[in-house]
PyMOL Python script that loads the backbone (N, CA, C, O; Angstrom):
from pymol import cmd

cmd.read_pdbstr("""\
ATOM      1  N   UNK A   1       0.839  -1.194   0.000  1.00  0.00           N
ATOM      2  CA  UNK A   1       0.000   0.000   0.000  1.00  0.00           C
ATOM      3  C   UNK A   1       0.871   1.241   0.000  1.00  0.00           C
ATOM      4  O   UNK A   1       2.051   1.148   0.339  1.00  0.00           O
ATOM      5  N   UNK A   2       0.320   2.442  -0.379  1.00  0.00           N
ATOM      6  CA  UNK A   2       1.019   3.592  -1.005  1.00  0.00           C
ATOM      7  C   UNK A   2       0.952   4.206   0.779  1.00  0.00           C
ATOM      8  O   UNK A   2      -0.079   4.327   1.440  1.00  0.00           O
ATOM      9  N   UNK A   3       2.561   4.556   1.303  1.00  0.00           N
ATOM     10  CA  UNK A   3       2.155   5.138   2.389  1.00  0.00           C
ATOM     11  C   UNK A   3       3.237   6.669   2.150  1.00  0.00           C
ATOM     12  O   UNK A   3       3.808   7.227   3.086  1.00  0.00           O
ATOM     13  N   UNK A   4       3.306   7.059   0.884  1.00  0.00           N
ATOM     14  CA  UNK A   4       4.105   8.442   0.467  1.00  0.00           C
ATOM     15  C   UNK A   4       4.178   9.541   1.425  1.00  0.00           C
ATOM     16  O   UNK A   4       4.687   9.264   2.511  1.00  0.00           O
ATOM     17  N   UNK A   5       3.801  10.641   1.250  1.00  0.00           N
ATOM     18  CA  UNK A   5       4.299  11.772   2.036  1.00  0.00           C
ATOM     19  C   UNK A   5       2.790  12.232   2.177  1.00  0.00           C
ATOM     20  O   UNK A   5       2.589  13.370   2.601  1.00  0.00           O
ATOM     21  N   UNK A   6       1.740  11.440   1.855  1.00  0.00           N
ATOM     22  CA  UNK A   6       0.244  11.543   2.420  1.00  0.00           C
ATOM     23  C   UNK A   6      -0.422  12.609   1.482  1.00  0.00           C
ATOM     24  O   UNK A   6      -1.536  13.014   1.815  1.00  0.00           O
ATOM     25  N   UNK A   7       0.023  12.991   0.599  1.00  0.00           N
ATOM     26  CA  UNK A   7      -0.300  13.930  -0.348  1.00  0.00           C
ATOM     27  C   UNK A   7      -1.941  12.832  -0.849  1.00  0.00           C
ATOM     28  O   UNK A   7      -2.986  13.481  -0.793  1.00  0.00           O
ATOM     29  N   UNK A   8      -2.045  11.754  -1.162  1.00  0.00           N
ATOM     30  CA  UNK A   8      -2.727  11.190  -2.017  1.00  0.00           C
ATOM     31  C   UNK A   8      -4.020  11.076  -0.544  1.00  0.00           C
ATOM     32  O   UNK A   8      -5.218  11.177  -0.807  1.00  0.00           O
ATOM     33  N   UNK A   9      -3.577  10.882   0.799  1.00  0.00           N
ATOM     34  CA  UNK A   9      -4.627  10.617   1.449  1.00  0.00           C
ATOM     35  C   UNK A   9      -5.696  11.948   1.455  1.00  0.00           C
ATOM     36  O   UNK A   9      -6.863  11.845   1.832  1.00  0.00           O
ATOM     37  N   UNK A  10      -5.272  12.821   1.117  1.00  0.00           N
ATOM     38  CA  UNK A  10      -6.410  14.292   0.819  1.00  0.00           C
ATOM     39  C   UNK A  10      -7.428  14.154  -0.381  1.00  0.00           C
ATOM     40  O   UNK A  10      -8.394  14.894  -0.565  1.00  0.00           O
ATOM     41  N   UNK A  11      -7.035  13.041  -1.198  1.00  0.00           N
ATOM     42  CA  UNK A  11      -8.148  13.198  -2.244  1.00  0.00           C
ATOM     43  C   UNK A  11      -8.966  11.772  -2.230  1.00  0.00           C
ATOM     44  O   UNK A  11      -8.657  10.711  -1.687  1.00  0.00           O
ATOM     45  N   UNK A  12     -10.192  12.141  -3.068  1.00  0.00           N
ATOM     46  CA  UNK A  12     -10.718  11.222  -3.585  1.00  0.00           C
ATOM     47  C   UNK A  12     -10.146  10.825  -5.138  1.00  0.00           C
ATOM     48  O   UNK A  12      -9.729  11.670  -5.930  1.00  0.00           O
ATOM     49  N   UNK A  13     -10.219   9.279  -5.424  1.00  0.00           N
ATOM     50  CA  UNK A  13      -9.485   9.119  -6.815  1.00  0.00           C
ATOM     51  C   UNK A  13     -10.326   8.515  -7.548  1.00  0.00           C
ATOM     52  O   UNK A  13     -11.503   8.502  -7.187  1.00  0.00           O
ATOM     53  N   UNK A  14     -10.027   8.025  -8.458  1.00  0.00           N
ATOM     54  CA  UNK A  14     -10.826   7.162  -9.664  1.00  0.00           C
ATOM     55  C   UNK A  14     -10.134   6.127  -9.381  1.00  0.00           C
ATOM     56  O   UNK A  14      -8.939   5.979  -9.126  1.00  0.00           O
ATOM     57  N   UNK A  15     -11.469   5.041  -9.487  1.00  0.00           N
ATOM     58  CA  UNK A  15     -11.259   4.048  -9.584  1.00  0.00           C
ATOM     59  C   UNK A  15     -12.027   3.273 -10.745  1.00  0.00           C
ATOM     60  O   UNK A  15     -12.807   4.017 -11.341  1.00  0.00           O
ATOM     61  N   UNK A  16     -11.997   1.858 -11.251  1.00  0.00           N
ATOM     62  CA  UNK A  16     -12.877   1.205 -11.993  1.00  0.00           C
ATOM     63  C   UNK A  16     -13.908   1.039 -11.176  1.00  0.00           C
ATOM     64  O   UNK A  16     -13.616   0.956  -9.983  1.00  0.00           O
ATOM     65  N   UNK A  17     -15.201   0.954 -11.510  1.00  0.00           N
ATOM     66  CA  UNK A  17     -16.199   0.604 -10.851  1.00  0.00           C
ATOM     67  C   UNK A  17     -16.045  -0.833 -10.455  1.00  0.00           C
ATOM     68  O   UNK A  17     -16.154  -1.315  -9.328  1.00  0.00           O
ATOM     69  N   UNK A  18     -15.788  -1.391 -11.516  1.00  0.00           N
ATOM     70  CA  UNK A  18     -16.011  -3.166 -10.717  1.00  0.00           C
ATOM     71  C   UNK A  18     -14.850  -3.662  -9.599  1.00  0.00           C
ATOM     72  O   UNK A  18     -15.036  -4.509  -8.726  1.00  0.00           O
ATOM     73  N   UNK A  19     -13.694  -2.969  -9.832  1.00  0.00           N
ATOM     74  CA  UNK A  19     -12.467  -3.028  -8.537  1.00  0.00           C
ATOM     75  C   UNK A  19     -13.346  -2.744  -7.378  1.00  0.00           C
ATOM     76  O   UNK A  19     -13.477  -3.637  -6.541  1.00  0.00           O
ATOM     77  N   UNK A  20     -14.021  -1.517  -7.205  1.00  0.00           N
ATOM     78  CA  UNK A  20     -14.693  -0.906  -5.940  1.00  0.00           C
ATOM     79  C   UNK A  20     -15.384  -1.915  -5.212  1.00  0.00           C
ATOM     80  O   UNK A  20     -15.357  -2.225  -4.021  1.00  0.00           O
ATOM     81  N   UNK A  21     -16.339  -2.591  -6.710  1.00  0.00           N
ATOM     82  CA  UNK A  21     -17.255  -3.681  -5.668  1.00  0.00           C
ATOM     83  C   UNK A  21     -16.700  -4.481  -5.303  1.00  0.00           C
ATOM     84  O   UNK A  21     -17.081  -4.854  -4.194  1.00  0.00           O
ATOM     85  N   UNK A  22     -15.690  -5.141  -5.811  1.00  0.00           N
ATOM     86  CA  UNK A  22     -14.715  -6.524  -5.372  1.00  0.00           C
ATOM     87  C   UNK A  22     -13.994  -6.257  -4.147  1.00  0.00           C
ATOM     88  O   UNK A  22     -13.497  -7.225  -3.572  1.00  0.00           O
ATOM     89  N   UNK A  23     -13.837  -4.934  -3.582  1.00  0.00           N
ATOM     90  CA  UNK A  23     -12.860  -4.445  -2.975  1.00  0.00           C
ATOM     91  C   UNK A  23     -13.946  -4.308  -1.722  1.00  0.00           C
ATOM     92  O   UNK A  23     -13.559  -4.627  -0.598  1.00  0.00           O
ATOM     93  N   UNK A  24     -15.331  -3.826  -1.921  1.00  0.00           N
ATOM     94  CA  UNK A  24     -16.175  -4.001  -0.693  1.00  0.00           C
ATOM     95  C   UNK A  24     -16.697  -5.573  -0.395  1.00  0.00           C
ATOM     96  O   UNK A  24     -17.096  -6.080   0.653  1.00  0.00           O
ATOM     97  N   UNK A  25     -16.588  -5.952  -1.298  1.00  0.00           N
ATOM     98  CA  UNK A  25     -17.238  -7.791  -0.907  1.00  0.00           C
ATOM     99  C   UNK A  25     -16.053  -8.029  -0.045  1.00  0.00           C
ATOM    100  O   UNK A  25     -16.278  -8.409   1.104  1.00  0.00           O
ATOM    101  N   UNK A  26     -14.312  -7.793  -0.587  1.00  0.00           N
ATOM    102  CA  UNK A  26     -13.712  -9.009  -0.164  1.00  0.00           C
ATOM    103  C   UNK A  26     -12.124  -7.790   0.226  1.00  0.00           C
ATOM    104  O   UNK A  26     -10.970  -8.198   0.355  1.00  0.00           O
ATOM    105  N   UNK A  27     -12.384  -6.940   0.288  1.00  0.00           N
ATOM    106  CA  UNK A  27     -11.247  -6.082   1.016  1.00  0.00           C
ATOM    107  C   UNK A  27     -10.142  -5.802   0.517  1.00  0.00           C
ATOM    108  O   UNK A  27      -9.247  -5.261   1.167  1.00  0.00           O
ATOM    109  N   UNK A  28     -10.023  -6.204  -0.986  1.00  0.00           N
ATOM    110  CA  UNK A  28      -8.916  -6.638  -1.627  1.00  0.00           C
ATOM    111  C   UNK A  28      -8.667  -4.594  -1.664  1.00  0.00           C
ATOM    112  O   UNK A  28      -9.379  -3.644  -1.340  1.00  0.00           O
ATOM    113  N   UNK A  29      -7.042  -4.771  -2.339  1.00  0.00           N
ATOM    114  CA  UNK A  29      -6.646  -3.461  -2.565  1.00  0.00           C
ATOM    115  C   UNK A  29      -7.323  -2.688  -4.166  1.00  0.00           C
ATOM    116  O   UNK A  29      -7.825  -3.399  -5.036  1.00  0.00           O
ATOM    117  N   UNK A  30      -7.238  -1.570  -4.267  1.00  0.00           N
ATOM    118  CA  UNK A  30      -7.659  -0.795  -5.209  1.00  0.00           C
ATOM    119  C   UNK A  30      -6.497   0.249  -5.627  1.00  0.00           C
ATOM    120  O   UNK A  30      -5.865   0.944  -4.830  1.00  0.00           O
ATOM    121  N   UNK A  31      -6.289   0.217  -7.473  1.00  0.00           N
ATOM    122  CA  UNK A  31      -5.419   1.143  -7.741  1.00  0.00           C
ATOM    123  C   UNK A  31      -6.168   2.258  -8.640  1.00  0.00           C
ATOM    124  O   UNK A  31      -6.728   2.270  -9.736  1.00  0.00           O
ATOM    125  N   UNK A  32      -5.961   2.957  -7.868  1.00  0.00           N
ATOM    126  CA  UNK A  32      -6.256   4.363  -8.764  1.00  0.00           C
ATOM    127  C   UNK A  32      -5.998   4.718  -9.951  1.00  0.00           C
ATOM    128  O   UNK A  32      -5.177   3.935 -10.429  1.00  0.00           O
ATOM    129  N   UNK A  33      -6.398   5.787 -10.911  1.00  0.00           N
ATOM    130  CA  UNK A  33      -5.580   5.826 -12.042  1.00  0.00           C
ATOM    131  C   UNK A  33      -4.351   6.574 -11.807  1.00  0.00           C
ATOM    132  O   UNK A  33      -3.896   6.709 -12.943  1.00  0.00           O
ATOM    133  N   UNK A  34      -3.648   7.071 -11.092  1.00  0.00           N
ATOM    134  CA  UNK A  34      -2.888   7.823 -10.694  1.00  0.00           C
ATOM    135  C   UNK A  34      -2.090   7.215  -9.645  1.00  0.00           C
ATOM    136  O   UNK A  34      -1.448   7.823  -8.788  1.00  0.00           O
ATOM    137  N   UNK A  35      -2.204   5.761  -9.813  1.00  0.00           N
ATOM    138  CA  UNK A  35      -1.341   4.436  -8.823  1.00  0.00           C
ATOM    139  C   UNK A  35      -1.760   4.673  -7.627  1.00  0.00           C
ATOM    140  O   UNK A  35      -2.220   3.547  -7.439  1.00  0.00           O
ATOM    141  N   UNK A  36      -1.904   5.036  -6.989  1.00  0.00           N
ATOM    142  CA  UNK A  36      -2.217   5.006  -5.356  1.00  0.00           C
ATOM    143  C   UNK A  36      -2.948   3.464  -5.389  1.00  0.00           C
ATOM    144  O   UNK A  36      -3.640   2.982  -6.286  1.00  0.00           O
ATOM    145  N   UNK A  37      -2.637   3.004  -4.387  1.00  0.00           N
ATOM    146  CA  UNK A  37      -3.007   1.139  -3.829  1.00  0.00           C
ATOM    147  C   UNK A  37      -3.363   1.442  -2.273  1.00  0.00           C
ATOM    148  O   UNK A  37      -2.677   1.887  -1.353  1.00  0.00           O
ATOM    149  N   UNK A  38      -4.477   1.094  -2.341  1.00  0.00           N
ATOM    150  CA  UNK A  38      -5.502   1.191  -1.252  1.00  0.00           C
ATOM    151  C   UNK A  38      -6.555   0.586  -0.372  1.00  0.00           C
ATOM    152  O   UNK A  38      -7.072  -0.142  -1.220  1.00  0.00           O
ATOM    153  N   UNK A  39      -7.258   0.362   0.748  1.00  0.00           N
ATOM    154  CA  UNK A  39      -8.463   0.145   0.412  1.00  0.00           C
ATOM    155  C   UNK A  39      -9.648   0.632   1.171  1.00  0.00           C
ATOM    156  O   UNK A  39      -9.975   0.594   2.358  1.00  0.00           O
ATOM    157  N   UNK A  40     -10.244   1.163  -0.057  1.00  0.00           N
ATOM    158  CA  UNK A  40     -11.538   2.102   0.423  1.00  0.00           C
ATOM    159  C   UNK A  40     -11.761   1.751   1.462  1.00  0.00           C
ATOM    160  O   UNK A  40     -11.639   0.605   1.895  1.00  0.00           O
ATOM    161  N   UNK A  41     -12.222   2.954   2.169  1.00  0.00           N
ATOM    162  CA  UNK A  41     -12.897   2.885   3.591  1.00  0.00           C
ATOM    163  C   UNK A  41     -13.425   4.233   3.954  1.00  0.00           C
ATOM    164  O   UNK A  41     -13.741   4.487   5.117  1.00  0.00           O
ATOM    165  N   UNK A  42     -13.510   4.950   3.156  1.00  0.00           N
ATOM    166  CA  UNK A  42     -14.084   6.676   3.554  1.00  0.00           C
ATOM    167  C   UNK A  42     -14.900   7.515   2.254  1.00  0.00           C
ATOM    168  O   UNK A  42     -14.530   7.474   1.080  1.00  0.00           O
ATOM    169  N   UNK A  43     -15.803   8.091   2.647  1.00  0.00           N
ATOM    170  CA  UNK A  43     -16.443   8.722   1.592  1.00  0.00           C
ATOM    171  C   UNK A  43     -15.791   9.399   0.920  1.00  0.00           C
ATOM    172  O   UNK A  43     -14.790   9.962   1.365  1.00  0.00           O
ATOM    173  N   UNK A  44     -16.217   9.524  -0.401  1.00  0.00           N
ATOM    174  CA  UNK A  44     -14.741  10.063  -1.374  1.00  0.00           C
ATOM    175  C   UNK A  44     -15.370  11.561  -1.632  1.00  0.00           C
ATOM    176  O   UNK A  44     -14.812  12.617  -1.931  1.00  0.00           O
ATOM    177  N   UNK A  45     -16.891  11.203  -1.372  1.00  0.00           N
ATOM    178  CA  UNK A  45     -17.558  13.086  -1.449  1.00  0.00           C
ATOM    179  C   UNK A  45     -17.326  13.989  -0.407  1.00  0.00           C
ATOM    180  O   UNK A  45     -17.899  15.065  -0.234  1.00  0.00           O
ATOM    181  N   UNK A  46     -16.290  13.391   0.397  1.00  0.00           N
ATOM    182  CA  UNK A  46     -15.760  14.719   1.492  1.00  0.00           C
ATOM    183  C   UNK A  46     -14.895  14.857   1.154  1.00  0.00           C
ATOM    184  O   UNK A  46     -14.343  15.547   2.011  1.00  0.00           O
ATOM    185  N   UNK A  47     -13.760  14.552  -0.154  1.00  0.00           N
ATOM    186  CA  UNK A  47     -12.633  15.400  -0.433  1.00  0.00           C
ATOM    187  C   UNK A  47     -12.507  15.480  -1.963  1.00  0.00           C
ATOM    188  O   UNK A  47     -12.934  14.732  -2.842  1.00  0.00           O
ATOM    189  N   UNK A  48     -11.740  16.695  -2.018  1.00  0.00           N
ATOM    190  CA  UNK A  48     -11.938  17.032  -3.841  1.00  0.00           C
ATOM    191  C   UNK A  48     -11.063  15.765  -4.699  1.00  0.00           C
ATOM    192  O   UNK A  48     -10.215  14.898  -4.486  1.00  0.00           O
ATOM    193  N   UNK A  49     -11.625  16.135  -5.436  1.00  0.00           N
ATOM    194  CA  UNK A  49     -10.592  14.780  -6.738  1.00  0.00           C
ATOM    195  C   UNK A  49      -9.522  15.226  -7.055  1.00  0.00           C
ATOM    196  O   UNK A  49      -9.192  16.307  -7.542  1.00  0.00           O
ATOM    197  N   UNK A  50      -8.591  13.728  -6.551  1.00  0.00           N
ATOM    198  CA  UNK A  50      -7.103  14.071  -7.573  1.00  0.00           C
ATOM    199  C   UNK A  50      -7.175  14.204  -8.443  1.00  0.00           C
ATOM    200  O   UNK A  50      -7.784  13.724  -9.399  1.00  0.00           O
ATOM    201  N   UNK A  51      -6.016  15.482  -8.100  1.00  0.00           N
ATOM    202  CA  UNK A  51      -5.723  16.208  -9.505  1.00  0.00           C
ATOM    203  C   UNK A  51      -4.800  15.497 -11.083  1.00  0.00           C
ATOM    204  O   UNK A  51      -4.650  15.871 -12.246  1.00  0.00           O
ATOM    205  N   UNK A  52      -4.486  14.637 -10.477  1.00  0.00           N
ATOM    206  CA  UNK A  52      -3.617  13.681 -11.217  1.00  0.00           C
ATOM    207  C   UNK A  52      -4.588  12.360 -12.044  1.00  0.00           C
ATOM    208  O   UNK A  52      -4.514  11.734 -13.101  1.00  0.00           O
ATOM    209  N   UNK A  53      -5.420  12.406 -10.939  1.00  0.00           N
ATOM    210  CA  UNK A  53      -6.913  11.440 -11.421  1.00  0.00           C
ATOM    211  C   UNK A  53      -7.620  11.582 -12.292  1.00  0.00           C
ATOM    212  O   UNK A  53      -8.177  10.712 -12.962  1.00  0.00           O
ATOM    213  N   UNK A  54      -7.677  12.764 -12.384  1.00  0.00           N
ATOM    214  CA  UNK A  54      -8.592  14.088 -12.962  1.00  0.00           C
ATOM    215  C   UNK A  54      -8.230  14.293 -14.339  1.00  0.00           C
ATOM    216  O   UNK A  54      -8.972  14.442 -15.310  1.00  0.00           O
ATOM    217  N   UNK A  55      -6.734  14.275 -14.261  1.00  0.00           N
ATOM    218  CA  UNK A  55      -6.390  14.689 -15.866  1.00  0.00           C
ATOM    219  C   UNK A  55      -5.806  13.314 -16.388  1.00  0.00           C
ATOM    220  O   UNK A  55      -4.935  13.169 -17.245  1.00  0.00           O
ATOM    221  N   UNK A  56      -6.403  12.454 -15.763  1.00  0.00           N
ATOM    222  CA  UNK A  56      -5.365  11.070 -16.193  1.00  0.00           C
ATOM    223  C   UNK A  56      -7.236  10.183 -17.260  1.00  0.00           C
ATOM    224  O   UNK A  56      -7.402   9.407 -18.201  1.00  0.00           O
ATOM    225  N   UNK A  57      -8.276  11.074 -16.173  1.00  0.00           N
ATOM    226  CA  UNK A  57      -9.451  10.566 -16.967  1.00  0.00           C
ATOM    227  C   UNK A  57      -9.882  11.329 -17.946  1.00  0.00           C
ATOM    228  O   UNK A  57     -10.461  10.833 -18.913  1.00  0.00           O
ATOM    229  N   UNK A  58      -9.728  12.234 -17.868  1.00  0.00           N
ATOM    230  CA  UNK A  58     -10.329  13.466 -18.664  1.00  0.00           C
ATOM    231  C   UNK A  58      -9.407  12.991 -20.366  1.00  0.00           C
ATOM    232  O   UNK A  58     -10.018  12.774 -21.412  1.00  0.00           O
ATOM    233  N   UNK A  59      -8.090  12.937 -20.236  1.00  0.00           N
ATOM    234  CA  UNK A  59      -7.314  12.306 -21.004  1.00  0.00           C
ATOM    235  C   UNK A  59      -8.006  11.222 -22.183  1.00  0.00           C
ATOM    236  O   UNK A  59      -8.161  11.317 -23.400  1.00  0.00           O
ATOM    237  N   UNK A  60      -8.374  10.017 -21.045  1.00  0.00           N
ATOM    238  CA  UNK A  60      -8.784   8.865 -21.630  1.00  0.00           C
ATOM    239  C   UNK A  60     -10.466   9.137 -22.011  1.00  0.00           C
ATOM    240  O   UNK A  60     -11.047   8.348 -22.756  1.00  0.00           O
ATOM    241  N   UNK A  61     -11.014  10.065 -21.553  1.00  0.00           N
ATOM    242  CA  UNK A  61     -12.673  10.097 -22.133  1.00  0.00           C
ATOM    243  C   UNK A  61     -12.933  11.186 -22.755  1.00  0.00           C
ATOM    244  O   UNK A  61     -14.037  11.729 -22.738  1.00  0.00           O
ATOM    245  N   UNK A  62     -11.298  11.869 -23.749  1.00  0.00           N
ATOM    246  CA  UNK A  62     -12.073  12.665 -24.182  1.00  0.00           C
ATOM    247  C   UNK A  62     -12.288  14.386 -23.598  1.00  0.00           C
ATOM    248  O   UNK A  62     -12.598  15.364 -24.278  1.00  0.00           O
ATOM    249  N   UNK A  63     -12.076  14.334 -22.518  1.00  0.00           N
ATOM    250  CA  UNK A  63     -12.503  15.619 -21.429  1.00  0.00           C
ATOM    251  C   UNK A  63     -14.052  15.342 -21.453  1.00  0.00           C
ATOM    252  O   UNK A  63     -14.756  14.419 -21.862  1.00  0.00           O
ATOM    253  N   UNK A  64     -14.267  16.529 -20.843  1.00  0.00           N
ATOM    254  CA  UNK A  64     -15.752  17.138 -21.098  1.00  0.00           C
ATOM    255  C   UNK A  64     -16.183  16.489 -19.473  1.00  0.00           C
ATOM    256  O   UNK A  64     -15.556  15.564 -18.958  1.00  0.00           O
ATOM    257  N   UNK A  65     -17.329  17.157 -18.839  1.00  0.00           N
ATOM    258  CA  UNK A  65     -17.812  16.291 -17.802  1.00  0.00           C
ATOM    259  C   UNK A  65     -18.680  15.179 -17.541  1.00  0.00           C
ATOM    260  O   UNK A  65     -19.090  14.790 -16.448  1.00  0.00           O
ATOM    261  N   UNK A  66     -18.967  14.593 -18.993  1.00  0.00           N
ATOM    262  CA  UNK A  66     -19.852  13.321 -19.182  1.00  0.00           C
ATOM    263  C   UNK A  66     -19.686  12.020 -18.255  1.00  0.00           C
ATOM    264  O   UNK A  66     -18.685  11.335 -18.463  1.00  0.00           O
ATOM    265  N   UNK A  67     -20.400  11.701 -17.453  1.00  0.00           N
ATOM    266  CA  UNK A  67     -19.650  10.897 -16.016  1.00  0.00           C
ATOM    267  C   UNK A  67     -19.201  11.078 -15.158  1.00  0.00           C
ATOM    268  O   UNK A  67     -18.841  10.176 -14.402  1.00  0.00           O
ATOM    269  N   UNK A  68     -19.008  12.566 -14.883  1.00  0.00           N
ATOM    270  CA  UNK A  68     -18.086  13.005 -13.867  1.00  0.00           C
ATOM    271  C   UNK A  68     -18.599  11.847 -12.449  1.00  0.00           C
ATOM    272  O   UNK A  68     -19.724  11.418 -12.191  1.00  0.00           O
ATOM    273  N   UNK A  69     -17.782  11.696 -12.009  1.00  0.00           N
ATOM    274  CA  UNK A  69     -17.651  10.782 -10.242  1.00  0.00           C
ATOM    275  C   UNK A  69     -18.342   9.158 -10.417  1.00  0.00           C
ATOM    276  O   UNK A  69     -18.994   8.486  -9.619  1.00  0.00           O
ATOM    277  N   UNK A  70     -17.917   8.897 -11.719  1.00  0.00           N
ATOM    278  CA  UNK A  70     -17.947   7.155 -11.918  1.00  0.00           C
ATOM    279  C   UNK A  70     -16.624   6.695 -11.789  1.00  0.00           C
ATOM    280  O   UNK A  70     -15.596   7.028 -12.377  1.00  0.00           O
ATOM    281  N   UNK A  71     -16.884   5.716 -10.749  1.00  0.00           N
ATOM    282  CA  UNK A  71     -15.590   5.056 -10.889  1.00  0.00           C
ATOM    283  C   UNK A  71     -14.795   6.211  -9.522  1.00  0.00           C
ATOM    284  O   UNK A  71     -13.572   6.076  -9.486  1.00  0.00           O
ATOM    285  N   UNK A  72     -15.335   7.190  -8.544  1.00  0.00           N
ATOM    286  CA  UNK A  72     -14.384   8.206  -8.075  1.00  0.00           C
ATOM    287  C   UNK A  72     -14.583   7.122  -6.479  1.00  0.00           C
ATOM    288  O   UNK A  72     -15.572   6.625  -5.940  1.00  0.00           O
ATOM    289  N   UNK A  73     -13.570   7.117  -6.256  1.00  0.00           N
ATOM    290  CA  UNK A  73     -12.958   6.334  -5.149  1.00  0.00           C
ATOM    291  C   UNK A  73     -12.260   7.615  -4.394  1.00  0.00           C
ATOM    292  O   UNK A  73     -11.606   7.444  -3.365  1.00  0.00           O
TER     293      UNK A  73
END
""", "prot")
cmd.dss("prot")
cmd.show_as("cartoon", "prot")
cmd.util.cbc("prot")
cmd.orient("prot")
């Protein structure tokens, strides 16, 4: 698990949706798009989205806000 200089514990990240559920059935870890290895345990709507998350999805869909907070871990 990512225990860095805690920069990553301030945000909420993206995740795949189906990691999330596998990760609440059975506790397993979760990687962000922006690598952080984790496992959920806190609401991700009390902190803003990584910024690294952010442009790592926006990237892959295109931009625009179509989906915004699918997949936000």
């Amino acid at each position: 698990m990512s225990h860095g200089d805690g920069d990553h514990e301030r945000f909420a990240h993206y995740v795949q949706k189906d990691k999330i559920m596998a990760s609440a059935l059975d506790g397993t870890p979760v990687v962000a798009l922006c690598g952080k290895v984790w496992v959920p345990g806190r609401d991700p709507k009390k902190y803003p989205v990584c910024p690294m998350c952010k442009e790592i999805y926006e990237s892959m869909s295109g931009g625009g806000d179509e989906g915004k907070g699918d997949g936000k871990k």
